[in-house]
C-alpha positions, 0 to 999 in steps of 0.5 A, a space after each residue: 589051855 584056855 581060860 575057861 579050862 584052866 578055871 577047872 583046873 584051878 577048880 580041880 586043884 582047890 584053887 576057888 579064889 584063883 578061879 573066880 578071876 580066871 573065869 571072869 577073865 573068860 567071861 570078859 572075852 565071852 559069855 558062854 554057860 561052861 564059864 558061868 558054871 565055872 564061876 558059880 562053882 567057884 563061889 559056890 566052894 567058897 560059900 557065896 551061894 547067892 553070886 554061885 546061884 546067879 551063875 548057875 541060872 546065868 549059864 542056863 540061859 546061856 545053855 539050857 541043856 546045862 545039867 550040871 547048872 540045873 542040878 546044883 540051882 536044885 541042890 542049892 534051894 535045899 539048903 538050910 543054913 542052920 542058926 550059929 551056936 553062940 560063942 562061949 565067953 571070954 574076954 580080954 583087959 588092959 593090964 598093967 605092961 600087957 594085955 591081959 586073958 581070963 582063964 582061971 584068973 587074969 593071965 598076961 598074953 603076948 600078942 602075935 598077931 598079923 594084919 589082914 587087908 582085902 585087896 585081892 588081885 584085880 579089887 580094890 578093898 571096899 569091893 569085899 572080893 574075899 570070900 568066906 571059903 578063902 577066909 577060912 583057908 587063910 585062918 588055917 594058914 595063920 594058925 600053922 604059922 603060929 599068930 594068935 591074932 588078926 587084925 582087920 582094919 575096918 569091918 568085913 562082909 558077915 563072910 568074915 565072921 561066919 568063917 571066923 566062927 567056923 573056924 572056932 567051931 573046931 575047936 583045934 585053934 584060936 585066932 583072936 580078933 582085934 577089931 578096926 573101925 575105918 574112917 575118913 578124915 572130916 571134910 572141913 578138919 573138924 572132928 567134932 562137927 555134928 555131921 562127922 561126929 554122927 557118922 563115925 560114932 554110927 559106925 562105931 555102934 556098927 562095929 560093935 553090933 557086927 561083932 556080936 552077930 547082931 547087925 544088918 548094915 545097909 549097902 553103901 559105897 565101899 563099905 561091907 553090908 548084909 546080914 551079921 548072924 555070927 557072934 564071934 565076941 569070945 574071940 574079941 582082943 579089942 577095938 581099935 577106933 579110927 585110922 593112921 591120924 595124918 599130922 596135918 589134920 590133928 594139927 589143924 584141930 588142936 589149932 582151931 581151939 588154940 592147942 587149949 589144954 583140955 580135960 575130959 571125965 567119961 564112965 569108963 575112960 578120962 584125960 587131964 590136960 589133954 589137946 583138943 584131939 586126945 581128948 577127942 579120943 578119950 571121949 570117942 573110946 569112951 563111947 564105944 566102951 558105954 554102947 558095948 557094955 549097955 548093950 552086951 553086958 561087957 566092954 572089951 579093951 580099946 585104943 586108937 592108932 598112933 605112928 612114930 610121927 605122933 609120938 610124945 617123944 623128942 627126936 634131936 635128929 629130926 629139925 623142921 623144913 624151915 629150920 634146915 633152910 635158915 641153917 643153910 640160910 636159904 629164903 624160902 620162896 614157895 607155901 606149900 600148904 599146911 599138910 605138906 608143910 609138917 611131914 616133917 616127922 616131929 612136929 604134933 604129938 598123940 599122947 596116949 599116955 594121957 588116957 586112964 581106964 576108970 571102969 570096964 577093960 581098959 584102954 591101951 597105947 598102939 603104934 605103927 612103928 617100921 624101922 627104917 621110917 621115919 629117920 629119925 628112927 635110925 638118926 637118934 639112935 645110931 650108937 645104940 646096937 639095935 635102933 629099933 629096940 632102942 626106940 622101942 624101949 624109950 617109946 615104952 619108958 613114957 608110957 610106963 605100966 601102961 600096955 604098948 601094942 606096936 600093930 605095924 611093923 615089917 619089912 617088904 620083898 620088893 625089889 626096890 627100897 623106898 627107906 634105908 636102915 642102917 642095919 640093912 632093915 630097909 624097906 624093901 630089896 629083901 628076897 623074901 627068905 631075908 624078909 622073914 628074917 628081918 620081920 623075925 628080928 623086929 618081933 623080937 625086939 617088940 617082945 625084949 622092948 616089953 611090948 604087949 605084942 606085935 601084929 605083923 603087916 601083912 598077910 598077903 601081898 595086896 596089888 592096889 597098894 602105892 608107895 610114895 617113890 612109886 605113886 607118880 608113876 602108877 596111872 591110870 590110878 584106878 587100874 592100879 589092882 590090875 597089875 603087880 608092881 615088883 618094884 614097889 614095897 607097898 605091894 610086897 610087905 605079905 608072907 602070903 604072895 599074890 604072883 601074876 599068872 596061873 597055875 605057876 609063874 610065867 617063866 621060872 628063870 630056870 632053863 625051862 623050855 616048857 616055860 616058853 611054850 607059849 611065847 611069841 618068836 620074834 627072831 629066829 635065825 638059821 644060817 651062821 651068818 655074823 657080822 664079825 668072827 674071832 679066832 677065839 673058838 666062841 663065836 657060837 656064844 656070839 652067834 644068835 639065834 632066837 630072841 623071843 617075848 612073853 609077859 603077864 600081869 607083872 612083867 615082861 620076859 625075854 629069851 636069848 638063845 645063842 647057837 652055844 652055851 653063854 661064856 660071859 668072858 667071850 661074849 656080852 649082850 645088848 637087848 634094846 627096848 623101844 617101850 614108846 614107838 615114838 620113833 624117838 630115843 637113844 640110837 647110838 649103842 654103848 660100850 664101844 660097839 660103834 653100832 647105832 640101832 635101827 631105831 631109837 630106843 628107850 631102854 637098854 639091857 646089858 647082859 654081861 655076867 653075873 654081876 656086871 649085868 644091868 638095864 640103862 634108860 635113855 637120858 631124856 627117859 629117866 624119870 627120876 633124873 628128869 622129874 624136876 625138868 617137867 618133860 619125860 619122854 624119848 627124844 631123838 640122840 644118837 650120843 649113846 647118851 644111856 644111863 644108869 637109873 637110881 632113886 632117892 630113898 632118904 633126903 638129906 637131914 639136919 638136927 635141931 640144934 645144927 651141929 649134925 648133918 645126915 646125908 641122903 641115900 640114893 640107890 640103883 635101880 638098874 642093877 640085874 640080880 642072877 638067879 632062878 625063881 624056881 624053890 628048890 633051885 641052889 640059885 635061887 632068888 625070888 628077886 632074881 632078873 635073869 638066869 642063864 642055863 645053856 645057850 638060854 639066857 631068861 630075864 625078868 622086868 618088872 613092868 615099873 621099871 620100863 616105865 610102863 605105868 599100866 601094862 594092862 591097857 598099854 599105857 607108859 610114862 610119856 611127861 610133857 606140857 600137862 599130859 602124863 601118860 600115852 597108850 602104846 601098840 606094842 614093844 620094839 625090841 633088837 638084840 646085839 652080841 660083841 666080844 668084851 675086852 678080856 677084862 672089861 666090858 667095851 666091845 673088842 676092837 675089830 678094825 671095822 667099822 662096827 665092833 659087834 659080833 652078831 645081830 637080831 634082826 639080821 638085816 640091821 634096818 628098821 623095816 626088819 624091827 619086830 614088835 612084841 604086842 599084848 591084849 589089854 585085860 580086865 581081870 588080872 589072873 593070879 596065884 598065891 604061895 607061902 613065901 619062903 618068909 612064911 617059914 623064916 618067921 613061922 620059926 621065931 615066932 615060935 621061940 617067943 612065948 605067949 605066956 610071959 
C-alpha cells in the first residue's frame, strides 16, 4: 500500500494525528491533490479548519476536478463557530496538607494527575503539532485511566482549551488543569534584570488571561499564538510559575547579592529572611496572584518548581566533587565552570517552606521527585523498607502543614537504564507492564507520604527528548523528533506509546510472515550446499537459507530462516553488521570459528539461546569503552578483538563525612532479551530483541544501539580529530552458522580449517557481500497504543481515593 492510500486507511480507521504525517510523508515525495485532500481531511476531523481549508484549495490547484476538495472548501465557509458558554464557577485553595475544592464547603482533594508535553512524532514542542480532535481524544483517554489533572508546562494553542471546554461540556467528566508558565533562564543570571523581569511577568499575564479566554497572543518563535475564546478557569487547580530551576543559575544570583538574607511583604504572598531567589519567587507569585484577582475577580493557588537538588534537606551521603577528590587526595587539575561544577546534588537549596499566603488561595510546595536520582535518594535511605517513601516523609516533615504536591515522578519502558534504584525502581529497562507497576508503587508512596497529589510524567512517549547517557550520540540534534530511540529513557516515560511505523509495528517478532512482505532479500539459498556436515541429524538448523533486512523509524530488523527449525543446543548463529562502510572493522570472527569475515565489520549478533544471545561491538566501536580516547570509529583488526558493550548509570560517591564510599553501577547493553511483541502472545515482552518460531529466527535493534545517530538521513557515530558523525550509503551484513560445544558456546572442533557449519553469502568473499540500503525521510510515520502500563496503573489509581 502506498503512503497516500495508507493516510486513507488511517483516516478510515479514526487515526487523524497518525494520518497527517503519513500525508505529509506523501506530499514530501510528491505533490498531488489525492494527498493534499487527504491532509486536509485530517486536519479538517481534527478541528484545524484553517490548515484543512488550505489543503482543500492546495488540491484544487493540483486537480481541478477534485469534487470532493470543492465541496467540503464549500461546506466549510458555512460554518459558524458558535460563541463558548462561560464556564460555571469553582475554585481551588491551599489547605492545610492538601489542596483544597469548594463543593459545598472546602473539601480536601488528592491529586492524580498526568503531565502532557506536545512533542509529537516528527515535531519539536514549540511547533504545537496537536491538534484540538487529539486533544479531546487524550482527555477521554485520561478520564478512563482515572487522573483527575493534567499538567501542562507551558501555554497551549487556543486548541488546547477549546478542546478542554468541550470536554467539559459533556458533563460525564472533569479533568482539572494546572497550569505552566514556561521560561528560559535570563541571559546574563540575573532574574531581576528589567529586561527578563518584563518579559516573564508579560508572559505570566498571558497565562492568566489564556485561561479565562481572553487573549490573543501574537506569533512568536516557539510559543503558542491566536485567538484565546474559551474560558476554562472553572477547571483551573493552580499555576505553577516557572521551570525545573537549574542549580547553577539559582546559585550564581543569590551570589551576585552576597546570599543576603532577604524579606519580602506582597498583597497575597510573603518570606522572611529569604535568599535572593526565593524571594525572587514570592515576589513573581505574588504578582501573578495580584493580576488574576484585579482582573477576574479571584486568584487561584500558585507554586513554582523545585527538584530534589533544590531541596532544604540534608543529605550525608551526597559530599562534593572537590571534597571527594581531597578524601582521595587527588589535586584537581581542571575548572569546569560553575554550572558543571555544582551538579553535585546538594549544594543550593529552594525553600518553599519559607513562602506564606497572606490573602487570596494560597501558595504551595512542588517537587519533581524520581526514585532513583538523585543518589542520594537511594544512599540516605538505604535501611529504610521503602527509599522513596522515606524521602518523601522527611521532604514532607519540613514543610509541616504546608501542601507538597510531587508533579514528576515515574519510571520509563526504555530498554536502557540511565540510574539504578536499589529496589529495581530503575530509570529504565522496565517492560512496560512492570512500568505500570513501578509508577503505581511510587503513587502509592506519594499518597502514604501525606502528599497533596502526584502527576504523573507522562502521557505519551515524546521522540524529541534526550537523556544525559544517550545525548552525545543522538545527532544532528535538530533531527532528533525524526526517529525513536528505544534505548533511551527520555524517550519511553508515556503510558500512551508513540511506536514507529503505521497501522502496526513493522515486525511483531511473532513468526509472522506477512510481517516480511515487504522486506528486502539479501540472500537466498536453494541448494544443500554447507561448509561442514555433522552426524548429529541438525544439519538442517545449521543449514541456511535466507537472510533478509527491513527497518523503520525506530529499528532495524532481521530474518534468519534455516532449512529446519532453530535447535539452540545444535546450532548457533553470527550475524555480522558492517554499520560504516569504511572497510574497516573486526574480521576475524568469535567463538572459535577460526572464520575471518569478507569484510570488516562493526557489530556482531551472536544468537545462541534464549538467554545467552547478545550483540557485541568491535573494540575500537565501543563508544562508551572509547569516549575517554577521542576517536570512535572502525579500525582494521583481524584479532577477533568483540566486545561486550556496558554503560555506566551511577558514578562512584562518598559521604560527606568520608567514612561511606558507594560503588558505581555499570550495566550491559548488549544482552538479547527473547520475546514477541505481539499483546496477546504468552512471550510477550514489549522489550523483546528477538524471537524464534520455526526455522525463522526475527530480531530487533534499536537504531542507538548500532550507533546509528540519525537513521533518517543515514548518519552514524564516526568520532576522530573534531568530527562527530559520517553519512553512510547502506549496511553490509553476513550471516554465519556452527555447531556449539554441548554445553558452550565455542564452535565444535571440526579438524578443518574453519569450525563453521554454514554461510551467507555462500561464496565467502567480498564481492559476494550484500547491502541493505534505505531512503532517507523527512516525516516520521507513527502510531499510538495504550501500553500495557496504562492498565497496570489505571488499577492503582483506583484504590486511591480523591476524598482523603
Amino acid at each position: 500500500m502506498n503512503e497516500v492510500e495508507l493516510g486513507f486507511s488511517a483516516l478510515a480507521n479514526r487515526d487523524y494525528q497518525e494520518a497527517v504525517n503519513i500525508f505529509r510523508s506523501a506530499l514530501d515525495r510528491k505533490k498531488e491533490g489525492r494527498a493534499f485532500l487527504g491532509f486536509g481531511l485530517a486536519h479538517y476531523h481534527l478541528g484545524d479548519f484553517p490548515t484543512a481549508r488550505w489543503a482543500f484549495a492546495k488540491a484544487l490547484e493540483h486537480d481541478p476536478a477534485n469534487g470532493e476538495a470543492r465541496r467540503l472548501l464549500a461546506e466549510m465557509e458555512s460554518v459558524r463557530t458558535n460563541s463558548p458558554s462561560p464556564a460555571p464557577a469553582s475554585l481551588f485553595r491551599a489547605g492545610e496538607d492538601s489542596l483544597e475544592i469548594y463543593s459545598d464547603g472546602w473539601k480536601k482533594f488528592f491529586i492524580k494527575g498526568i503531565n502532557l508535553g506536545v512533542g509529537l512524532p516528527g515535531y519539536f514542542p514549540g511547533e504545537f503539532a496537536v491538534k484540538e480532535g487529539t486533544y479531546l481524544k487524550w482527555f477521554e483517554q485520561m478520564a478512563e485511566l482515572g487522573v483527575n489533572a493534567v499538567r501542562v508546562y507551558t501555554v497551549h494553542p487556543p486548541e488546547f482549551y477549546r478542546a478542554l471546554h468541550r470536554f467539559h461540556a459533556s458533563g460525564k467528566n472533569r479533568l482539572y488543569l494546572f497550569q505552566g508558565i514556561w521560561t528560559e533562564l535570563p541571559a546574563a543570571g540575573d532574574f531581576r534584570g528589567k529586561k527578563f523581569q518584563e518579559s516573564f511577568r508579560t508572559e505570566l499575564r498571558s497565562a492568566v488571561d489564556a485561561v479565562y479566554g481572553n487573549a490573543r497572543l501574537p506569533e512568536q518563535r516557539g510559543k503558542a499564538h491566536g485567538a484565546y475564546e474559551h474560558d476554562v478557569s472553572a477547571w483551573l487547580a493552580a499555576f505553577i510559575v516557572g521551570r525545573e530551576w537549574e542549580s547553577c543559575a539559582v546559585k550564581a544570583f543569590n551570589e551576585r547579592s552576597g546570599r543576603k538574607p532577604t524579606d519580602f511583604r506582597g498583597e497575597f504572598l510573603s518570606i522572611t529572611a529569604g535568599t535572593p531567589f526565593e524571594a525572587w519567587i514570592a515576589e513573581t507569585c505574588d504578582h501573578l496572584q495580584h493580576y488574576e484577582k484585579q482582573r477576574y475577580g479571584v486568584s487561584h493557588p500558585v507554586t513554582t518548581v523545585s527538584w530534589a537538588t533544590l531541596d532544604p534537606l540534608t543529605h550525608p551521603s551526597e559530599s562534593t566533587f572537590e571534597d571527594e577528590y581531597r578524601i582521595q587526595g587527588i589535586t584537581r587539575r581542571e575548572e569546569r565552570g560553575a554550572c558543571v561544577d555544582i551538579h553535585i546534588e546538594d549544594a543550593e537549596t529552594l525553600d518553599l517552606a519559607k513562602i506564606e499566603a497572606r490573602d487570596g488561595a494560597g501558595f504551595f510546595a512542588l517537587y519533581h521527585a524520581y526514585p532513583y536520582y538523585p543518589d542520594f535518594l537511594n544512599h540516605d535511605y538505604l535501611a529504610e523498607p521503602n527509599t522513596y517513601l522515606a524521602y518523601l516523609r522527611a521532604l514532607k516533615r519540613h514543610h509541616g502543614k504546608q501542601p507538597v504536591l510531587i508533579a514528576e515522578f515515574g519510571v520509563p519502558s526504555s530498554r536502557e537504564s540511565a540510574h539504578w534504584h536499589r529496589d529495581g525502581w530503575n530509570q529504565g529497562g522496565h517492560n512496560e507492564a512492570r512500568q505500570g507497576e513501578v509508577d503505581g508503587l511510587l503513587m502509592q508512596a506519594i499518597y502514604d507520604a501525606g502528599m497533596a497529589g502526584g502527576i504523573l510524567f507522562s502521557w505519551f512517549d515524546e521522540w524529541f527528548k534526550k537523556n544525559w547517557l544517550f545525548e552525545p550520540y543522538e545527532h544532528p540534534a535538530e533531527r532528533k523528533p525524526l526517529w525513536f530511540n528505544h534505548q533511551d529513557p527520555e524517550e519511553n516515560y508515556g503510558l500512551l506509546a508513540m511506536y514507529p511505523s503505521y497501522p502496526d509495528k513493522k515486525s511483531r517478532l511473532a513468526g509472522r510472515d506477512e510481517d516480511w512482505q515487504s522486506a528486502h532479500v539479501l540472500y537466498e539459498k536453494n541448494d544443500d550446499s554447507m561448509a561442514c556436515r555433522f552426524p548429529d541429524g541438525a544439519d538442517n538448523a545449521r543449514r541456511l537459507l535466507r537472510l533478509a533486512a527491513q527497518h523503520d523509524e525506530g529499528f532495524l530488523y532481521l530474518r534468519l530462516d534455516a532449512h529446519g527449525p532453530i535447535d539452540f543446543e545444535k546450532a548457533h548463529y553470527i550475524i555480522g553488521l558492517d554499520t560504516t562502510g569504511a572497510g574497516a572493522g573486526e574480521r576475524l570472527l568469535p567463538f572459535r570459528t577460526k572464520l575471518k569475515s569478507p569484510r570488516g565489520l562493526s557489530f556482531l549478533v551472536h544468537l545462541a539461546g534464549r538467554n545467552a544471545s547478545r550483540i557485541l561491538a568491535a573494540r575500537s566501536y565501543d563508544k562508551n569503552g572509547n569516549e575517554k580516547i577521542g576517536a570512535i570509529k572502525p579500525m582494521a583488526s583481524e584479532e577477533g578483538a568483540w566486545v561486550m558493550m556496558q554503560s555506566r548509570t551511577n558514578i562512584r560517591r562518598i559521604s560527606k563525612d568520608g567514612g561511606k564510599f558507594f560503588p558505581s553501577h555499570v550495566v550491559s547493553m548488549s544482552r538479547l532479551t527473547f520475546g514477541s511483541l505481539e499483546e496477546q502472545h504468552k512471550e510477550h515482552s514489549s522489550l523483546a530483541d528477538f524471537y524464534v518460531q520455526g526455522s525463522m529466527l526475527e530480531l530487533r535493534i534499536p537504531w542507538g544501539l548500532l550507533n546509528v545517530t540519525d537513521p533518517s538521513s543515514r548518519t552514524v557515530l564516526w568520532k576522530e580529530k573534531g568530527v562527530e558523525t559520517k553519512e553512510i550509503k547502506s549496511i553490509g551484513m553476513i550471516a554465519v552458522s556452527y555447531k556449539p560445544e554441548s554445553g558452550g558456546v565455542a564452535a565444535k572442533q571440526t579438524g578443518l580449517a574453519h569450525n563453521h557449519a554454514d554461510t551467507l553469502p555462500a561464496v565467502f568473499e567480498e564481492s559476494f557481500v550484500k547491502a541493505y540500503a534505505w531512503e532517507k525521510w523527512e516525516t516520521p510515520l507513527f502510531h499510538s497504543y495504550r501500553k500495557k502500563s496504562y492498565y497496570a496503573y489505571q488499577q492503582k489509581l483506583s484504590r486511591i481515593p480523591e476524598r482523603p
